[in-house]
Phi, psi and omega in degrees: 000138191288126177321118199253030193268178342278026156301160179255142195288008171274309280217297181297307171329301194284337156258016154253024170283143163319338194255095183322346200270356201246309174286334170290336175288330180292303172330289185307327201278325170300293180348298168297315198273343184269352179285312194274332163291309179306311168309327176270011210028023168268094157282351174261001177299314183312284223265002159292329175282357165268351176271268159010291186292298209309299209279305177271011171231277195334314214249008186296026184037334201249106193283352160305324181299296197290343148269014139288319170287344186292298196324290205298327162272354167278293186328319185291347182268338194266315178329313172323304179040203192324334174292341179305321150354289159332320178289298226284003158298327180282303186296327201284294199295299180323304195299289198283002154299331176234036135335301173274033171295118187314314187278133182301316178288336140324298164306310163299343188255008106014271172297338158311287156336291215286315183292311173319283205289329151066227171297289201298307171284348193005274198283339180298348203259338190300350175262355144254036171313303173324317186285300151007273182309322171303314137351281170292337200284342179270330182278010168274330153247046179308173190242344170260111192313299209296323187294347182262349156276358163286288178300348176296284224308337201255333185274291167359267158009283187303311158315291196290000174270309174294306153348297197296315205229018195314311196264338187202126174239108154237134186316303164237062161237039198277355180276015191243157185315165171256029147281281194328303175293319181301312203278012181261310184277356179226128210220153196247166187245186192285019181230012147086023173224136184288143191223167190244148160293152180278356166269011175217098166280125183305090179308344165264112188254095167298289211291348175293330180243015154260023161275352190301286200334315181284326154230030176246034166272344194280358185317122154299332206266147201259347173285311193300332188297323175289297174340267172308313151335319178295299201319300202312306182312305200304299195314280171345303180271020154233121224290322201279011171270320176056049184297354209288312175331287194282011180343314200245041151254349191224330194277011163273323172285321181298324187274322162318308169291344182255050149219028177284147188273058144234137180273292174325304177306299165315323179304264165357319181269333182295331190272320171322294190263041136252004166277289164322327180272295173330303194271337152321298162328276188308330171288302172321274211304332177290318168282351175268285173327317165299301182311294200315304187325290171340260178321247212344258207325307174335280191335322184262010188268296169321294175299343170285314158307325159318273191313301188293329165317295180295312149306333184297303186291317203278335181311316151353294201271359204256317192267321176310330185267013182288147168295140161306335164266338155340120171303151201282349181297284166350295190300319165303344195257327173263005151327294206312299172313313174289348146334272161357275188326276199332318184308279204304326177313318198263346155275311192305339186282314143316311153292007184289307161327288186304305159311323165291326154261025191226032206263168196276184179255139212239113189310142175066359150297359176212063193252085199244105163253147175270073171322269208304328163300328195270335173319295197271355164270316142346300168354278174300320184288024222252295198242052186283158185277343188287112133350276163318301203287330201259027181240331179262333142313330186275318213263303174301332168311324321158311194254356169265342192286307198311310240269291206221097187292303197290315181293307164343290183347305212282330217243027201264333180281291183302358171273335209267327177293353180259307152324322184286332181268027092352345213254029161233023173308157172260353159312100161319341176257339167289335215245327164276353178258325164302332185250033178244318164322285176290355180273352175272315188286322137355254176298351155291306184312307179313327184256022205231116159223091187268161187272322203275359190272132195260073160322298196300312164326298198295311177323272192334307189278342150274336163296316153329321191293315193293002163237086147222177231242013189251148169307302188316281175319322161294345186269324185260333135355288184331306187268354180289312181260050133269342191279285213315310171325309150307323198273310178219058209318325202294289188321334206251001159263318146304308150359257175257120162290355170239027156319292183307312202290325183273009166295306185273312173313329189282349171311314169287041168294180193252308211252140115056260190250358163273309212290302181328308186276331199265006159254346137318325197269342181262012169231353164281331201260350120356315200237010161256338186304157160271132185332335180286280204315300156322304160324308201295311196301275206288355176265309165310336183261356176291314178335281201300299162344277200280042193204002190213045196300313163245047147287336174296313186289340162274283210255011202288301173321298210299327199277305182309301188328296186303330177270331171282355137327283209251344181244171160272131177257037331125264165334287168328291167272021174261340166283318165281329168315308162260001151275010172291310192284015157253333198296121170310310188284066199301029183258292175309340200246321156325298207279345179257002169265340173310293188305326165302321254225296176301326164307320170321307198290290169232046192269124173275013207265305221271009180296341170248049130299316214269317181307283176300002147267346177294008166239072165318341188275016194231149183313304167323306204291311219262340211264315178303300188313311158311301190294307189304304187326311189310310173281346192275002204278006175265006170211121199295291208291308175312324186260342167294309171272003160280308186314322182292311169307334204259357202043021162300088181260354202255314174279329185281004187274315180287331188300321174342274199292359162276002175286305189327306184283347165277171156285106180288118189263173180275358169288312219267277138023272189275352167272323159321290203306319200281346187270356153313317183264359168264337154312345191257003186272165188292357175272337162269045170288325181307299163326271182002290185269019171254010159305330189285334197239058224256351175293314196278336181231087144268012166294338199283322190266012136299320202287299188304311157312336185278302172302343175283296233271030164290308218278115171293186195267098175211198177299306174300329169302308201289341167306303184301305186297330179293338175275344171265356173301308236265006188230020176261337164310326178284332173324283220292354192277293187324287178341299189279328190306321210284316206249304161287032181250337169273302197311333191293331206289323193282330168315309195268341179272344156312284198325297179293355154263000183273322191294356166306113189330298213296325189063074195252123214247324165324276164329311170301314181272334178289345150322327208259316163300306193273359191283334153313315208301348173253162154253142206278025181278318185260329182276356182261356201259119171287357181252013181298127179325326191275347210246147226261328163228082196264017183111137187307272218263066143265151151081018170255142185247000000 
């Protein structure tokens, strides 16, 4: 045991008594006795008892010794005053060893002790802030009330020292202001940055307490979390700490609290990190506003080196071209002057100088924010399950896209991989901070021709997107590389080579408004494509048509439809036509000319489609007709309603009888059936009224005739005979019309031959006789099998 003289045995007895009131008496008295050793200058007398104190009570096993000993060194710190400075390596360590003291009235008188030295130490304790902070952020979720209200009164404290002394402390200097104290210790240099002197060193070390900081942000406990949250504010509000800096050392935990189940901590951290967003604002305009100051002066420094530049030569030219006889005095005097001039040029500049460093100090100007560190710590919290954490990762992102367009660029696939499956939330404020997010990224891209921008990345991370499992997302995925597409067509087809193949997968989609975009986007890149690439195109979806039958039967219309939209559709089926005319699979190449064929029909995309085969007579028209056939000849009825379309009636009278000879199935049927209820639709309207013209298309009503008796006794029969029923009477009126215009012709040319000499009586009847015998239906008729213009394949058996 350490010698206790010069204590006493009263002294000691009183601070291991149990009765606080007996160990506070013990105090005042090491109090009295370290007052009076000071007044004598014995110091070591001093720091023996401070020795004393530490080892046999601080440090005791015995918890009574030891909150005896806590008292008795903050008494022993007020005794000190000013002189504590010397101590407090001694003193400072006992008191924060038993912070973790198994016993709660240990932990407290503890936190009693720490506030007394303190007050008395005040800005001197800051070299243990970190042990300190480290301390309270744990006696902040203590399990004993009295101890966290002993630590808030000691945390209060702790606050109003650092406010006071954070940045700049001297011991013997305490009468002077802290304006006085900041401007001794902080000096601006000749390039206008602030700097510290090397003789007044900060006893408050931000980068030494933001590794605490960093990791006792990571805290669970909703007090110490409160804790730290205050700290974070208080630091924050004193502008020479420039706590700001350091921001993405903390600011992953701080985005961890606002999904904390304490209403308090969420409060608290939203405000927290709005402020912190709020003054990230206000250092951009401040620093974009320097930067400008900044150029203007360059500008005005250069010109001013001009203008003294410029005088120097004309002064020159000015004493050469002077007369020789002029006195030398002269000539010196007017030197002097342009000396003179040339000086004050040369003072303004200097002071020009002088002045730049001597612009005042202005917060958040020499501020290096880690944009690209808080972006990707931001990131995950993109797509958070919290509302709150994702509406305010989202709402900052929103406020780095404004501040800095260019850092923003690198990081645009990983922000969009996080944010796109979100577009199905169900907030109406997430789902508006989301599209105000892509619409910046949007016009950033568009308007942008930065280098740092990642195509291939970005591609990639949309393609992905195209099997997720929300509509919403696959759609804006969709449009998302339709914008990208536009923007830089080469690049984004290079990017990825199987661009195409997840393209046409996305053709099976469930929406829609997916199969709409993700075909506007294989037909924009068509038409930006070289003719291989287009060929290449219509042969994968002929594929996928045929490994996907019903996609062909759901959505086969609805794609093509869409492509004779945004392509020619011209192009298209002369292109489907002739991979048709190879296709091995003759089932598949029926079935899919069948389906061309009704689009052919009654698709409105295709009306000049449709317009140019009914003019066979034209070079477009006859080349068209030709390229389709060779493929529609793999579905019989399909090439029976190309002809029809062609006004070709004389080859569609002959396909008849090459029908006769197939088998008639009930597919076969039933394509008959649909093509009956598509005569009666408005695109054979034309077909219709030339029923009305049967001297001129008498092939047409072979064709039809030939087809009801194709037809069993159903609707479509009973459709059909009734549209030729209701235009066989108008036949049969022409006919007789027909026929009594030769008797009357034959009638009056008797008369006039019997009133003749010759009379010929022969002659009169053979004439009479034969005139029934053609009928004028078929010999004035240009659509006859026999008349030369019956259609490219009349008259081939």
């Amino acid at each position: 045991m350490t010698d206790p003289f010069p204590l006493t045995p009263q002294i000691v007895r009183g601070l291991n008594d149990k009765l606080y009131e007996k160990r506070k008496a013990a105090a005042l008295e090491i109090e009295k006795i370290i007052r009076d050793y000071l007044q004598e200058n014995d110091f070591d007398r001093i720091k023996q008892i401070i020795k004393t104190l530490n080892n046999d009570f601080a440090y005791s096993i015995v918890p009574n010794s030891r909150n005896g000993g806590l008292i008795s060194l903050a008494a022993a710190a007020i005794a000190l005053g000013p002189n504590v400075d010397k101590y407090l390596e001694d003193i400072v360590p006992p008191v924060l060893s038993c912070f973790t003291d198994q016993d709660s009235r240990v932990r407290y008188y503890a936190c009693e002790s720490m506030y007394n030295i303190t007050k008395v130490a005040r800005g001197l304790i800051l070299k243990y802030f970190n042990e300190i902070f480290d301390a309270l952020s744990k006696l902040a979720a203590d399990s004993e009330l009295s101890v966290k209200n002993g630590a808030e009164l000691l945390d209060r404290l702790i606050k109003d020292v650092v406010s006071e002394h954070s940045i700049y402390y001297y011991p013997n200097d305490e009468n002077l202001t802290s304006e006085e104290r900041r401007n001794m210790a902080i000096y601006r240099d000749e390039n206008g940055e602030m700097l510290q002197r090397p003789n007044h060193i900060t006893i408050f070390s931000v980068p030494r307490f933001i590794p605490l900081l960093s990791e006792r942000i990571h805290s669970l406990n909703p007090f110490t979390r409160q804790f730290l949250v205050q700290w974070i504010s208080v630091l924050d509000t004193i502008p020479d700490i420039e706590l700001i800096a350091y921001l993405p050392d903390y600011l992953d935990g701080l985005f961890n609290y606002l999904s904390d189940p304490n209403m308090d901590v969420r409060v608290a951290t939203l405000n927290v990190l709005s402020e912190f967003l709020r003054e990230i604002r206000q250092i951009s305009e401040i620093q974009s506003h320097q930067q400008k100051i900044n150029k203007e002066k360059r500008k005005e420094i250069i010109k001013s080196k001009k203008l003294i530049k410029n005088k120097k030569e004309n002064s020159t030219m000015e004493i050469q071209n002077q007369n020789q006889i002029e006195n030398v005095t002269v000539n010196k005097n007017e030197s002097n002057e342009v000396n003179n001039e040339n000086q004050e040029v040369s003072n303004e500049v200097k002071d020009n100088n002088e002045q730049k460093s001597s612009y005042p100090y202005v917060f958040g100007q020499n501020i290096v924010l880690d944009y690209p560190r808080m972006i990707k710590i931001l990131e995950p919290y993109l797509a958070s399950n919290d509302e709150e954490t994702q509406a305010t990762a989202l709402k900052w992102i929103n406020e780095f896209i404004l501040l800095v367009k260019e850092t923003m660029l690198p990081f645009i696939p990983m922000l969009l991989d996080s944010v796109l499956p979100s577009l199905s939330h169900s907030s109406q404020d997430i789902l508006l901070y989301i599209y105000i997010y892509l619409l910046y990224f949007i016009i950033l891209i568009l308007y942008t021709e930065s280098k740092t921008f990642n195509f291939q990345e970005t591609v990639n991370v949309i393609i992905n997107q195209f099997q997720h499992e929300q509509e919403e997302t696959r759609t804006a995925s969709m449009d998302w590389l339709l914008m990208l597409h536009k923007k830089a067509p080469s690049q984004v087809i290079s990017t990825d080579k199987t661009i195409l193949s997840s393209l046409l997968k996305g053709l099976s989609d469930s929406s829609e408004e997916v199969i709409k975009r993700d075909l506007q986007l294989l037909a924009q890149i068509a038409h930006y494509s070289d003719e291989n690439y287009f060929t290449q195109f219509m042969v994968n979806l002929l594929s996928l048509f045929s490994t996907d039958r019903r996609l062909l039967e759901n959505r086969g219309s609805l794609i093509i439809r869409q492509l004779c939209v945004t392509l020619n559709p011209e192009k298209i089926y002369i292109t489907f036509s002739e991979i048709l005319e190879k296709e091995e699979d003759l089932e598949f190449a029926s079935i899919m000319i069948q389906n061309l064929n009704i689009i052919l029909i009654t698709a409105s995309e295709l009306v000049e489609l449709r317009k140019k085969l009914r003019h066979l007579e034209t070079k477009e028209g006859s080349q068209l007709f030709v390229s389709l056939y060779k493929s529609w000849s793999h579905n019989p009825i399909a090439t029976f309603s190309l002809c029809l379309l062609a006004q070709a009636y004389a080859h569609a009278a002959y396909l008849l009888q090459i029908f006769s000879e197939l088998e008639i199935t009930v597919n076969f049927l039933i394509q008959v059936d649909k093509l009956v209820q598509l005569l009666e639709s408005p695109v054979f309207t034309y077909l219709r009224l030339q029923l009305l013209e049967p001297e001129k298309y008498p092939a047409l009503f072979k064709c039809l005739y030939g087809l009801l008796m194709f037809l069993p006794q159903s609707s479509a029969f009973a459709t059909l005979r009734n549209r030729l029923s209701s235009v066989s009477s108008m036949v049969t009126l022409n006919f007789n019309e027909s026929i009594n215009q030769l008797i009357q012709t034959n009638l009056m040319l008797s008369q006039s031959l019997s009133s003749s000499p010759l009379n010929n009586q022969k002659l009169s009847n053979s004439n009479i006789n034969s005139s029934p015998s053609s009928p004028i239906i078929y010999n004035t008729s240009h659509d006859s099998p026999g008349s030369s213009s019956g259609g490219l394949f009349s008259g081939k058996r």
